[in-house]
N, C-alpha and C positions, 0 to 999 in steps of 0.2 A: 448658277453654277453649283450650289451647294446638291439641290437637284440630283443635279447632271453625277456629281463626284459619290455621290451615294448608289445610285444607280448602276455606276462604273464599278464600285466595290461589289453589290451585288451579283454583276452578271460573273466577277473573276471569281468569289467565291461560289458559285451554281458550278465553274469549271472547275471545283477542289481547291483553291487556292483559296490563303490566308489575304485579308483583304480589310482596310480600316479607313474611312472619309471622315473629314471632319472641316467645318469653318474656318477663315483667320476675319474676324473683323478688329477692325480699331476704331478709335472714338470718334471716328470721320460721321458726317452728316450722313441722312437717310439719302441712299440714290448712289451714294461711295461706291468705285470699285469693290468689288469683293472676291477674295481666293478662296479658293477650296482645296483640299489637297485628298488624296487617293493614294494607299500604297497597296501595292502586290505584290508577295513576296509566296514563295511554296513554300517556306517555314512560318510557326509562330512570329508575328509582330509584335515586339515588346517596346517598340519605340512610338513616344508619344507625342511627339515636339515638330514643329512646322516642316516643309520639305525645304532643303538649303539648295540643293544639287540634285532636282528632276531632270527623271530620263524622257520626259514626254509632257508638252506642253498644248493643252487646247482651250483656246482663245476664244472666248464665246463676243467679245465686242471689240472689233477691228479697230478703234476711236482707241482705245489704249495703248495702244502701239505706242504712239509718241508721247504720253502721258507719265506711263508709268512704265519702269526695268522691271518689262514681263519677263524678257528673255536671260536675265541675273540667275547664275548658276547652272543654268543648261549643260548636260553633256553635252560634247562633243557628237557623239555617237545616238543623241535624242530624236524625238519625235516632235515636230509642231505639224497643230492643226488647225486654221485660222478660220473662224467665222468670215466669210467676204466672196465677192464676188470679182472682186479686182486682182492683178497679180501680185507678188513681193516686191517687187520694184515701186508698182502705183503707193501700194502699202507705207511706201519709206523706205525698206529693211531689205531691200534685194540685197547692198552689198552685205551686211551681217550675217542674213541667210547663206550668201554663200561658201561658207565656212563649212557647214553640214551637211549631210550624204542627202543630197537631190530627192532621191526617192522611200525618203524619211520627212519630206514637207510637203504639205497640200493646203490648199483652199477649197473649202467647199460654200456652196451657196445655201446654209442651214438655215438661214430665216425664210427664205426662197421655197427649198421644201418643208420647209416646215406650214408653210402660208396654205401649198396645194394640199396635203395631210390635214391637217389639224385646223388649220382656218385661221392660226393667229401666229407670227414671229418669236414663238419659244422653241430655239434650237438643237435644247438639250438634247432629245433622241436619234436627229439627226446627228449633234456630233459625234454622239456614242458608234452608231453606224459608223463611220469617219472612219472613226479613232479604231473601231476593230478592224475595217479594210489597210490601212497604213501600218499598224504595227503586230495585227495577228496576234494578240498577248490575249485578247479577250476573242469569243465567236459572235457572231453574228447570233445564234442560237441566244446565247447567255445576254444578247443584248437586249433580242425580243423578249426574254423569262424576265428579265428586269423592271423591263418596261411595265411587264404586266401583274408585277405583286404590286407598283405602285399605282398603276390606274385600273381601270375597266372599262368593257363593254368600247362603245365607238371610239373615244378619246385613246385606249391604249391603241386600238387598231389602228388608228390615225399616225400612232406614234412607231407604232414597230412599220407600220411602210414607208414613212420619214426616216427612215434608220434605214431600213433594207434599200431606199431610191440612196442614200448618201454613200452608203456601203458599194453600192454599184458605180456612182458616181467617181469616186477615190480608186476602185479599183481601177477603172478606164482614164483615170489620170497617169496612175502611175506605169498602166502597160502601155499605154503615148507613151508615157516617157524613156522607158527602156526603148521602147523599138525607134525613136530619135537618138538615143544614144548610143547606139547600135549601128543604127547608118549613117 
């Protein structure tokens, strides 16, 4: 995730935006959970201290869910993007989830494309992909530019069409969803 949260500050800084990632670990064993946090702001970021109250949450391992208060501080009005193939319900968290605006949450299957892309279950670029079709803060564009200061050659290409299948993915979730909510 740290990866992932550094990548995500790049692609919103490539769109003009002020953008800063960084760690949280604690003195847990090697293998510990770990957060990463990402802000995006169109002004200078002068703050430098954990996120208390994210607008957007993406869940790189479904297993936490019942573990750990991923979802502690969430707006009302946020983003979750969950690693998984299962639904919120299977998850545990349908009822929780339902509290939030339906077409602000998705599941994508990031290990899954990540498997057919790149060859191995690191989901980072697929969830970036996700996380720009769901909440539009960041582009698809900015996702793929990201991708590719940090890697090269086959490995990024691997990664920006794990990002662009995820992107596609999310969007055809959430137009299901409007046209079910609709009829």
């Amino acid at each position: 995730m740290v990866t992932g949260a550094e990548m995500l500050s790049v692609a919103a800084f490539a769109q003009g935006r002020h953008a800063q990632a960084f760690p949280s670990f604690g003195s847990e064993r090697t293998g510990a959970p770990v957060v990463a946090f990402c802000r995006i702001d169109e002004r200078e970021i002068r703050l430098r201290e954990p996120v208390m109250a994210p607008d957007a949450l993406i869940i790189q391992d479904s297993t936490l869910l019942q573990q750990v208060e991923v979802f502690q501080g969430l707006q009302r009005g946020g983003y979750v993007l969950i690693n998984s193939t299962r639904s919120f319900d299977e998850l545990g968290v349908g009822d929780f989830i339902r509290q939030f605006r339906r077409e602000r949450l998705c599941n994508v299957p990031a290990n899954e494309i990540a498997m057919r892309h790149v060859g191995r279950p690191l989901p980072n670029a697929a969830l970036l992909g996700g996380f720009a079709a769901i909440s539009g803060l960041i582009g698809l564009d900015s996702v793929a530019h990201a991708i590719r200061e940090k890697f090269s050659g086959k490995v990024a290409q691997g990664n920006v069409d794990a990002a662009t299948e995820a992107y596609e993915y999310v969007k055809r979730e959430i137009e299901e969803l409007s046209h079910v909510e609709a009829g």
